[in-house]
BALOBA-1460 file (C-alpha; in Angstrom, 3 decimals):
// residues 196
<rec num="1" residu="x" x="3.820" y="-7.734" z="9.795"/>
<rec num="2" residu="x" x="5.888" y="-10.296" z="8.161"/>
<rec num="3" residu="x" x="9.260" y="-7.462" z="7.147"/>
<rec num="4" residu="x" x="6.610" y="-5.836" z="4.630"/>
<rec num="5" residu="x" x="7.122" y="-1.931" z="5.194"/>
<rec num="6" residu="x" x="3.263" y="-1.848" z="5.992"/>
<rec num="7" residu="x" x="0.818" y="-4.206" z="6.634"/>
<rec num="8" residu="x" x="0.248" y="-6.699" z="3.383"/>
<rec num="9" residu="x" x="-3.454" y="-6.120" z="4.082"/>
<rec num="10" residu="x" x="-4.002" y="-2.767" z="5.860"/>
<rec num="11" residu="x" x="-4.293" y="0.296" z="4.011"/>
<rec num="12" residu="x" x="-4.399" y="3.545" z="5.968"/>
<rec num="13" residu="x" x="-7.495" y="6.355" z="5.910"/>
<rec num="14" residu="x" x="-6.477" y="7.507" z="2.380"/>
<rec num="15" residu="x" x="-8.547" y="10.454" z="1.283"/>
<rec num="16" residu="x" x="-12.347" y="11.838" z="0.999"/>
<rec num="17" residu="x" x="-12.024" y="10.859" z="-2.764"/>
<rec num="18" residu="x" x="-11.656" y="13.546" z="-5.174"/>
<rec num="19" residu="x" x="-9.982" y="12.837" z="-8.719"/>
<rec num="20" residu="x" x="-7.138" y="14.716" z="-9.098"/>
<rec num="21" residu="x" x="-6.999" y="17.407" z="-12.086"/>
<rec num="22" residu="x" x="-4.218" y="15.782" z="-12.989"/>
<rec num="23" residu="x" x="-3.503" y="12.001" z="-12.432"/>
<rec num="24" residu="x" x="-0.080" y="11.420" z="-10.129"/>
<rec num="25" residu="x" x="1.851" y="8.425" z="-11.354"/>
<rec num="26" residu="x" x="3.587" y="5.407" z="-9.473"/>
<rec num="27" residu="x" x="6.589" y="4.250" z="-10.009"/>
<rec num="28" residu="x" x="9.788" y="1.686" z="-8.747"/>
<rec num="29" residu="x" x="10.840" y="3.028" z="-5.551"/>
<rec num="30" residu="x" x="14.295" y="3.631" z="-5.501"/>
<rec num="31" residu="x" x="17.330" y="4.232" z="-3.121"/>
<rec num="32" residu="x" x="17.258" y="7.783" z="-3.306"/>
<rec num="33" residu="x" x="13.566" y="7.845" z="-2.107"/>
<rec num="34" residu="x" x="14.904" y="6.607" z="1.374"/>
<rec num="35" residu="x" x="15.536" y="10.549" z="2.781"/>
<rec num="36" residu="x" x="12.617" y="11.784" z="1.236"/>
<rec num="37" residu="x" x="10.215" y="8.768" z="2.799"/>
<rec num="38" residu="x" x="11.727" y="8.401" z="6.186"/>
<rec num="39" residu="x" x="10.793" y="12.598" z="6.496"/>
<rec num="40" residu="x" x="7.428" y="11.580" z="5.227"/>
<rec num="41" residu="x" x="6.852" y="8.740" z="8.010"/>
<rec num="42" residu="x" x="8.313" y="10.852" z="10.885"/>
<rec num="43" residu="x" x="5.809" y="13.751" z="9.800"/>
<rec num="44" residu="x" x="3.053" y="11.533" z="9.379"/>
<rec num="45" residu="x" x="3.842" y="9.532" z="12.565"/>
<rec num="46" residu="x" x="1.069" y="10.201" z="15.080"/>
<rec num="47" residu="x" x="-1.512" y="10.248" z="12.014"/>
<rec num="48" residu="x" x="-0.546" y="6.827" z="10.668"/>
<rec num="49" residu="x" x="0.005" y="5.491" z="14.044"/>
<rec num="50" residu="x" x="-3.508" y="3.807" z="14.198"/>
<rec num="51" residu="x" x="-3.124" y="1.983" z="11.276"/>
<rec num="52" residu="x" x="0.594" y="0.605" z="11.276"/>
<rec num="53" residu="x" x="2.120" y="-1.984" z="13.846"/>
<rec num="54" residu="x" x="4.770" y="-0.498" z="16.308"/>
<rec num="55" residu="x" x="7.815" y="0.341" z="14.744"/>
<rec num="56" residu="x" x="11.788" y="1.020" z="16.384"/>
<rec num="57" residu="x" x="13.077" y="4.336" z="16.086"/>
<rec num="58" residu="x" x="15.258" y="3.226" z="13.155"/>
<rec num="59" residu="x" x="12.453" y="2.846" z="10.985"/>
<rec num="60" residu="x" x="11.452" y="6.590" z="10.878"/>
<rec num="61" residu="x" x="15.173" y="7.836" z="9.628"/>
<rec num="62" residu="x" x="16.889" y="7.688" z="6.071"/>
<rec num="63" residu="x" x="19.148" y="4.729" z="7.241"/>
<rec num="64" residu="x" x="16.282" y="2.780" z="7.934"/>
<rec num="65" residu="x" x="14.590" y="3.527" z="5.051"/>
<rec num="66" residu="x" x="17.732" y="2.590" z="3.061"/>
<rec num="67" residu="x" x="17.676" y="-0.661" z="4.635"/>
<rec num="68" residu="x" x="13.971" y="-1.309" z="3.951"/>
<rec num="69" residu="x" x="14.597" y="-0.711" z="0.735"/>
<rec num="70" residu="x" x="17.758" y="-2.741" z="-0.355"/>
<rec num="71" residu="x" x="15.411" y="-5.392" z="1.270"/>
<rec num="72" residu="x" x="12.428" y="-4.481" z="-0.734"/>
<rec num="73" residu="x" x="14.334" y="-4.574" z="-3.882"/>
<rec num="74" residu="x" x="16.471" y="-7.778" z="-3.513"/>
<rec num="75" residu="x" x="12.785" y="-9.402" z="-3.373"/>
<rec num="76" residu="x" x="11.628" y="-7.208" z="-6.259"/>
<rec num="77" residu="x" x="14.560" y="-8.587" z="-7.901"/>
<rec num="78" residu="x" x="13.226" y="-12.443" z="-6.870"/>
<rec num="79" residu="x" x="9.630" y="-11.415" z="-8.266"/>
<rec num="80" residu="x" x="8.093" y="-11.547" z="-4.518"/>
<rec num="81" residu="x" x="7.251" y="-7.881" z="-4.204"/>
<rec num="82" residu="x" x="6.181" y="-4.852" z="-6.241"/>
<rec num="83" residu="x" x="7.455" y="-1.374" z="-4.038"/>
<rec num="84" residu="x" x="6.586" y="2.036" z="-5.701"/>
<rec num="85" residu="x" x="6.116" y="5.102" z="-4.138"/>
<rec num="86" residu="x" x="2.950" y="7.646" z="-4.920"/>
<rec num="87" residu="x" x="3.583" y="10.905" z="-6.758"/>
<rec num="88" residu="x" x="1.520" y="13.653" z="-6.721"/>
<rec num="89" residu="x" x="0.514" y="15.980" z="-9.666"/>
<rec num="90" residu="x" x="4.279" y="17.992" z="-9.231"/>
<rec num="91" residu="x" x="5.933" y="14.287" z="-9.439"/>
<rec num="92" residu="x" x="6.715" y="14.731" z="-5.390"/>
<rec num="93" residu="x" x="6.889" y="11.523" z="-3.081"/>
<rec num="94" residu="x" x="3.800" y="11.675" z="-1.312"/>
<rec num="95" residu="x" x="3.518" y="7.627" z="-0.154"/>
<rec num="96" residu="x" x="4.281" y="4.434" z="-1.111"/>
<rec num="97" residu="x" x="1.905" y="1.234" z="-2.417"/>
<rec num="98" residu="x" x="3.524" y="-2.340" z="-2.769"/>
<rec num="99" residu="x" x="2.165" y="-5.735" z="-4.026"/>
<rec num="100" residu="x" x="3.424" y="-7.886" z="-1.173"/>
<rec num="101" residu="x" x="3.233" y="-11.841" z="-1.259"/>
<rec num="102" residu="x" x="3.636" y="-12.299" z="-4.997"/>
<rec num="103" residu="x" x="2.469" y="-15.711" z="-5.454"/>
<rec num="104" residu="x" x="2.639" y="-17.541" z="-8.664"/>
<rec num="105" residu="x" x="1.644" y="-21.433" z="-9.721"/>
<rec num="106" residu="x" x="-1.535" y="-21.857" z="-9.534"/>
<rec num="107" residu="x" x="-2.376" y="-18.629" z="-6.773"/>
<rec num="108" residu="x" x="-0.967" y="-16.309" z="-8.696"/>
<rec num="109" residu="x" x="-2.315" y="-13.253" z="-5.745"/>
<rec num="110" residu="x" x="-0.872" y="-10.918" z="-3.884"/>
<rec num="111" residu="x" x="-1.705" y="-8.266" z="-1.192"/>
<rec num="112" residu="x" x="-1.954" y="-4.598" z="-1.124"/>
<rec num="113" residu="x" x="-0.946" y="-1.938" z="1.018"/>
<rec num="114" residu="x" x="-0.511" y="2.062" z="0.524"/>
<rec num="115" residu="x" x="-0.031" y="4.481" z="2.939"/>
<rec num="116" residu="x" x="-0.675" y="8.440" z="1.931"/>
<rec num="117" residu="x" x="1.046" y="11.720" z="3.727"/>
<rec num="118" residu="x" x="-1.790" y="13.482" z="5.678"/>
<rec num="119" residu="x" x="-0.910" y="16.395" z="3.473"/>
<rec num="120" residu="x" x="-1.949" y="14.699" z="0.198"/>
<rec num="121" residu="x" x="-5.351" y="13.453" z="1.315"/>
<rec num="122" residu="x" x="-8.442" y="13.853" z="-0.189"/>
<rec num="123" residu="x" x="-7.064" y="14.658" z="-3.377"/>
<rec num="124" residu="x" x="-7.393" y="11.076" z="-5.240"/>
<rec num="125" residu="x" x="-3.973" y="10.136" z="-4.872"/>
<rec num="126" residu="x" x="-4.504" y="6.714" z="-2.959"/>
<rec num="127" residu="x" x="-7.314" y="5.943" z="-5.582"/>
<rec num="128" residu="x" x="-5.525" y="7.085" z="-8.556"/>
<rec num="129" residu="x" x="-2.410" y="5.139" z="-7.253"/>
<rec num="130" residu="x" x="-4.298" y="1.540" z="-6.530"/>
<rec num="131" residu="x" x="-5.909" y="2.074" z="-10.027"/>
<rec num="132" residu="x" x="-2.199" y="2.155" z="-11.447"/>
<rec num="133" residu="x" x="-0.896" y="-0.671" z="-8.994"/>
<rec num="134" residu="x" x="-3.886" y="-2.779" z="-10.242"/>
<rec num="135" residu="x" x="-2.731" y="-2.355" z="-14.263"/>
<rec num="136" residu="x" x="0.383" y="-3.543" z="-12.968"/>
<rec num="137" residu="x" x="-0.885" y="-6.685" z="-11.702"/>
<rec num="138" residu="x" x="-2.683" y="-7.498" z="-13.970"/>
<rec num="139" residu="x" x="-1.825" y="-6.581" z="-17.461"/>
<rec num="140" residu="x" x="2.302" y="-6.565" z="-16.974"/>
<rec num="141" residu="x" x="2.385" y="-9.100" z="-14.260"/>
<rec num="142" residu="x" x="-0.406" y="-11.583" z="-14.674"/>
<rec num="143" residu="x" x="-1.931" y="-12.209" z="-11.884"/>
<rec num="144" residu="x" x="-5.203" y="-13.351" z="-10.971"/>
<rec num="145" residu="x" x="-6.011" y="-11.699" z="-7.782"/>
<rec num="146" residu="x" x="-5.364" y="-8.785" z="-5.272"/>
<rec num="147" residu="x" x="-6.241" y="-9.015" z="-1.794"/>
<rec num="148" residu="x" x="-6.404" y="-5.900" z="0.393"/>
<rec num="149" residu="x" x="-8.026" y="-5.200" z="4.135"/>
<rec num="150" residu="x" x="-9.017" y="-2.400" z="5.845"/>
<rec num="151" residu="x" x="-9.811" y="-1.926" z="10.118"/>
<rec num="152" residu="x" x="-13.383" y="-1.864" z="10.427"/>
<rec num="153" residu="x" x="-13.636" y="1.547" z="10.453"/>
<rec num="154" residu="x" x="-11.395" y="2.976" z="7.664"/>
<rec num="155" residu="x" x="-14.288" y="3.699" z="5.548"/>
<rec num="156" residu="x" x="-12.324" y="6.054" z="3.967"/>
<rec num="157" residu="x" x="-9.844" y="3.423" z="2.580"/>
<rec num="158" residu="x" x="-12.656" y="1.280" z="1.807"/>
<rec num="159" residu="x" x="-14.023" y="3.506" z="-0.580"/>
<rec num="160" residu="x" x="-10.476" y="3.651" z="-2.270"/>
<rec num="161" residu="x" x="-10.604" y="-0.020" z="-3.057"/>
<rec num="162" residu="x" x="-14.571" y="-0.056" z="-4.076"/>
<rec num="163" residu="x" x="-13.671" y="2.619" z="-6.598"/>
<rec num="164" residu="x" x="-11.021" y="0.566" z="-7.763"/>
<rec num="165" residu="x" x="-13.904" y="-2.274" z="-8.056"/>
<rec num="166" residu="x" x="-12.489" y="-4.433" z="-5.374"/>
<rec num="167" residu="x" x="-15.329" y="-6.586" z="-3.268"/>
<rec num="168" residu="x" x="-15.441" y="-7.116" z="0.107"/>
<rec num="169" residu="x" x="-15.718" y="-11.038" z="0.705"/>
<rec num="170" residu="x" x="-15.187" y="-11.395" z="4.839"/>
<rec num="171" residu="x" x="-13.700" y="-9.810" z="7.797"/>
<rec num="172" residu="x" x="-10.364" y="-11.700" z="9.486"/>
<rec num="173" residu="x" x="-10.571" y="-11.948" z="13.249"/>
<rec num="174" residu="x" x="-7.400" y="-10.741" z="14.902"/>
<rec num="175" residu="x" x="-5.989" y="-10.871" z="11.670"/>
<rec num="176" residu="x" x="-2.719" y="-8.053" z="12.271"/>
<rec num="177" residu="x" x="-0.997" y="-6.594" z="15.029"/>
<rec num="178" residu="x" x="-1.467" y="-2.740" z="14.600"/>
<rec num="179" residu="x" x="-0.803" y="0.013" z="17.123"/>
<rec num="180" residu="x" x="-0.276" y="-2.389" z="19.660"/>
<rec num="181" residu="x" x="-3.288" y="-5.098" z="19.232"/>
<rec num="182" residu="x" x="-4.314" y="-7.922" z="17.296"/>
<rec num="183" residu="x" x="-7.100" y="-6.302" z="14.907"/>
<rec num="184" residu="x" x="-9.950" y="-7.795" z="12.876"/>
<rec num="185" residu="x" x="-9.618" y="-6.610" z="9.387"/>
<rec num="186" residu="x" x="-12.393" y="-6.360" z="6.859"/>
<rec num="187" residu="x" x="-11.056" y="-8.300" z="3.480"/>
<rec num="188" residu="x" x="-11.346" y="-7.371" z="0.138"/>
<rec num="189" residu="x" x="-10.155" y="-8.740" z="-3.466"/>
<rec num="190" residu="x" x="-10.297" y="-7.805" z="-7.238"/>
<rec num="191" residu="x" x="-10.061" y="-10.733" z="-9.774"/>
<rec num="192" residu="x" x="-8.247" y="-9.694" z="-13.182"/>
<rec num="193" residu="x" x="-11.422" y="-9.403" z="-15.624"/>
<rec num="194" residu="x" x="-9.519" y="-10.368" z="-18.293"/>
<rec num="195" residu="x" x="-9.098" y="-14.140" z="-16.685"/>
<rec num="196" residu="x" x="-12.680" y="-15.074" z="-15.725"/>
């Protein structure tokens, strides 16, 4: 993964897809999120493990978090990248979804990736989060298009982006390197309605 947090495409088993009572809220992920996040990926390690590339040891504590983040913001700052982090109904850090690849001219796309604690699945978190993510991109920043992919067999993640109205249009051979091998990736993409 090119220094994105996640995978630009790949977008971890989410949830079984319940609305939640109350809709959770995104928002600009900030430096104090970098405790709170790195206990989040070290409890979620072995159940996001076949869905991320390999990471170092750093990545899993608050320093490396930190780090991740400065980075994440400086290209925030240079319009490149979207980071929030997902909050559920009690406004607690339960994930994180970024635009990566901001692209503007004539492109104007980006990617999508989210990742969701075990803890807060199946409670329409991921769903409710891409459906905030996708305002974003399209009303405040413009754009045209969002690309997202999926392993072949995160159906579960697949329905998060259908019920966000994205459309699957192909499947990338080899496409990422995640928990150790290159792995197709089935493709999807939303087009801003108000643009066609």
């Amino acid at each position: 993964m090119p220094s994105d947090p996640e995978p630009a495409a790949e977008a971890p088993r989410a949830e079984a897809g319940r609305q939640p009572a109350t809709a959770p809220a995104t928002r600009l992920i900030g430096l104090d999120d970098a405790p709170v996040l790195a206990g989040l990926l070290r409890d979620n390690r072995d159940f996001m493990a076949p869905f991320e590339p390999a990471r170092v040891e750093g990545y899993f504590t608050a320093s490396g978090q930190l780090a991740l983040i400065r980075d994440l913001l400086v290209r925030h700052e240079q319009g490149r990248t979207l980071p929030h982090v997902i909050l559920d109904e009690d406004g607690s850090v339960v994930g994180r979804i970024t635009l990566n690849e901001i692209v503007r001219g004539p492109f104007q796309s980006c990617s999508l990736g989210y990742w969701v604690a075990a803890s807060a699945n199946g409670r329409g978190l991921a769903t409710a989060a891409v459906r905030d993510i996708v305002r974003v991109a399209f009303e405040d920043l413009g754009l045209h298009r969002i690309q997202a992919g999926t392993l072949p067999d995160n159906a579960r993640s697949q329905r998060v982006l259908e019920r966000n109205g994205f459309v699957r249009f192909g499947l990338a051979p080899a496409y990422l390197r995640i928990a150790g091998r290159w792995q197709d990736h089935v493709l999807y993409q939303l087009l801003n309605p108000a643009q066609q």
